[in-house]
C-alpha positions, -999 to 999 in steps of 0.1 A, spaced: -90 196 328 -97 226 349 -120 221 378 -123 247 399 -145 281 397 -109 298 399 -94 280 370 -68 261 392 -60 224 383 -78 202 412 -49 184 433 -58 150 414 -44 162 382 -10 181 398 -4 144 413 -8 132 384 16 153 356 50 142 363 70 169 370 93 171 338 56 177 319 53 213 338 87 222 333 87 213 298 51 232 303 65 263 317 95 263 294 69 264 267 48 293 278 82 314 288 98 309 251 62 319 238 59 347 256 96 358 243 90 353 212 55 378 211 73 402 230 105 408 209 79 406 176 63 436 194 98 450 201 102 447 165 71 456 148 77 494 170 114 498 157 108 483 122 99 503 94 68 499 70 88 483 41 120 466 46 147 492 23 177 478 46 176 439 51 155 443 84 121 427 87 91 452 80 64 456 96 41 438 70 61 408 73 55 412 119 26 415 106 18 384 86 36 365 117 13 382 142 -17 368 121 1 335 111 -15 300 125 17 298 143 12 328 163 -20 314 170 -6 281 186 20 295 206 -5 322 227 -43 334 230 -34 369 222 -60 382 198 -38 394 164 -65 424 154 -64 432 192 -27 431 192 -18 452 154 -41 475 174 -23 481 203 13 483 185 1 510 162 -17 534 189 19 525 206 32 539 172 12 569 163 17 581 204 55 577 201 52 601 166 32 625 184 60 634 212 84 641 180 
């Protein structure tokens, strides 16, 4: 698919996608990228167990490592959970 040392389609296959496939394309990647984010957004404001009808942060969790998550970007989950609690822990410190 990709040709080029720089990971950039080769002109061949941009003249050949119609152009509704990398909208639909883009779409794609921009509702994917929405849906990580405001599960990060989330997992930072949620709290460990779910006391008041809110999602918890087991259940961000589970999605974060869910074979869904896994189809809709290349984020690394571990990485991720990683990341979100040093977010965490740094945001308790400065209380």
């Amino acid at each position: 698919m990709y040709s080029g040392a720089n990971g950039r389609p080769c002109e061949t296959e941009d003249r050949a996608r119609p152009k509704q496939f990398t909208e639909i394309h883009s779409n794609f990647e921009l509702l994917a990228a929405a849906i990580v984010q405001q599960a990060c957004i989330d997992y930072t404001k949620a709290k460990d167990v779910n006391t008041h009808g809110g999602v918890s942060r087991r259940e961000i969790e589970r999605f974060i490592r869910s074979d869904y998550f896994k189809t809709i970007c290349d984020i690394n989950p571990s990485w991720l959970l990683t990341k979100l609690r040093e977010k965490i822990r740094a945001k308790a410190e400065v209380i």
